[in-house]
C-alpha positions in Angstrom: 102.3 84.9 56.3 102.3 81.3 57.6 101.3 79.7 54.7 104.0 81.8 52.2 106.4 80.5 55.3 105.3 76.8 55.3 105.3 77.3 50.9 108.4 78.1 51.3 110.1 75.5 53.5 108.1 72.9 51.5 109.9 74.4 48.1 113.1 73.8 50.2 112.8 70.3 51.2 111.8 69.8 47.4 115.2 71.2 46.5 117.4 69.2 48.8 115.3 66.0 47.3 115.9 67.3 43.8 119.3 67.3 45.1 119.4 63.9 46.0 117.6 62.7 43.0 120.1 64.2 40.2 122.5 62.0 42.2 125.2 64.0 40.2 127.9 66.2 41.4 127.3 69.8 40.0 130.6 71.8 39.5 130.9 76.0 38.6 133.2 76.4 35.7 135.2 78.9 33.7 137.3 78.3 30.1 140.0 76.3 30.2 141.8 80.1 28.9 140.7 81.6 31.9 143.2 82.1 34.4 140.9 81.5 37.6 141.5 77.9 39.9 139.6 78.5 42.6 136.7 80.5 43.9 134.5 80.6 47.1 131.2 80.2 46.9 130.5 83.6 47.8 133.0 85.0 45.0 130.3 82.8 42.6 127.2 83.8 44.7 128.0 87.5 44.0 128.9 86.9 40.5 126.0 84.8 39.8 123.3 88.0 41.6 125.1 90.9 39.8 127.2 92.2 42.9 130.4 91.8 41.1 131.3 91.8 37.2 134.7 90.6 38.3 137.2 87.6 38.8 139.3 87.9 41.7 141.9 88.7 39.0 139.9 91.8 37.6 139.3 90.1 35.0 134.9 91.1 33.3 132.9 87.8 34.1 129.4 86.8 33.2 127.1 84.3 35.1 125.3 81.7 32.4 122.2 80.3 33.7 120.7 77.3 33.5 116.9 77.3 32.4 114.0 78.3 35.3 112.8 74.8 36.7 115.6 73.1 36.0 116.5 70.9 38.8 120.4 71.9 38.8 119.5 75.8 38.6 117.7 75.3 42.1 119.7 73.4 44.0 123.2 75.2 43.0 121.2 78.7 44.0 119.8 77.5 47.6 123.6 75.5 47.8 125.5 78.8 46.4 123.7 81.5 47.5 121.0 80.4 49.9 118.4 81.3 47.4 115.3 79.3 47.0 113.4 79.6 43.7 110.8 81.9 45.2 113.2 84.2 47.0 115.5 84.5 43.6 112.8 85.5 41.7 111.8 88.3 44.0 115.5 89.2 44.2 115.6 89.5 40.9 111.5 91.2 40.3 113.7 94.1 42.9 116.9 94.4 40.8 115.2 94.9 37.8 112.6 97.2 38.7 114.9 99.5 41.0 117.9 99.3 37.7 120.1 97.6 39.5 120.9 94.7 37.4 119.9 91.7 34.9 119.4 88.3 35.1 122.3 86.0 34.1 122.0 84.7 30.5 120.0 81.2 30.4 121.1 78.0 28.2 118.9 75.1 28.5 121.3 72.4 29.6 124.5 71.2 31.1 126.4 70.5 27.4 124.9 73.8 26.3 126.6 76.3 29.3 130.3 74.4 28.7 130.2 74.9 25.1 129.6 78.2 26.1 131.5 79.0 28.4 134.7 77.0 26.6 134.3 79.4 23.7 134.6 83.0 26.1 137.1 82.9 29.3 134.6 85.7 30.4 132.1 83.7 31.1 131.3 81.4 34.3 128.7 78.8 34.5 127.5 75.3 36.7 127.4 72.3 35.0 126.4 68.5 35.9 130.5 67.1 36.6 129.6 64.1 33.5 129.0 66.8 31.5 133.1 68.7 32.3 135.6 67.9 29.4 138.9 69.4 29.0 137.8 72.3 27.3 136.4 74.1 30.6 137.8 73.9 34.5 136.1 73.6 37.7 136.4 76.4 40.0 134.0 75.4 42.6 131.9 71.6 43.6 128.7 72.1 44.3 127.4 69.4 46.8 
């Protein structure tokens, strides 16, 4: 139990350096058609772990992922959500065995979710900010 405890606080401190070493600003978007501003982190949390399909507006959205390992997808999760790698995985292992939910859709970079998400106001994503063009809005800084 120690050691999985100690694993785990190491992953953590790895995340917050990861953080540190992308040295970019990482912002949660929508299409530039969708008619969301602003959400909390918690509104994208609960998007992003299947509690809620929803915009604020009632509007159907869709998390995109970036891929597993990739330094943004850990940090935005234990920023967002309070997730480490290890503890989304077994979030996840749990939804999907008791048929509670999927995974979000996975694209393997920053340019790759905002073309994505540009093309579908349904859709929300996080992206690198030097990777944000007109064609997709910020909702939410990750920092």
């Amino acid at each position: 139990m120690l050691r999985k405890t100690l694993s785990s606080l190491l992953l953590t401190l790895a995340c917050f350096q990861a953080s540190g070493a992308l040295g970019a600003e990482m912002v949660v978007i929508v299409s530039a058609r969708n008619a969301t501003e602003v959400l909390r982190a918690d509104q994208v949390a609960d998007i992003f772990l299947g509690q809620s399909a929803r915009f604020p507006d009632g509007a159907l959205a869709a998390a995109v992922d970036q891929p597993i390992g990739a330094p943004q997808r850990d940090v935005f999760y234990l920023k967002v959500a309070a997730k480490s790698p290890a503890l989304l995985k077994a979030y996840w292992t749990k939804m999907i065995f008791t048929g509670r939910g999927q995974p979000p859709r996975e694209e393997p970079d920053s340019v790759s979710v905002r073309r994505l998400v540009a093309d579908n106001p349904g859709l929300i994503g996080y992206i690198d900010r030097a990777a944000l063009d007109a064609s997709v809005k910020p909702v939410l800084v990750v920092r």
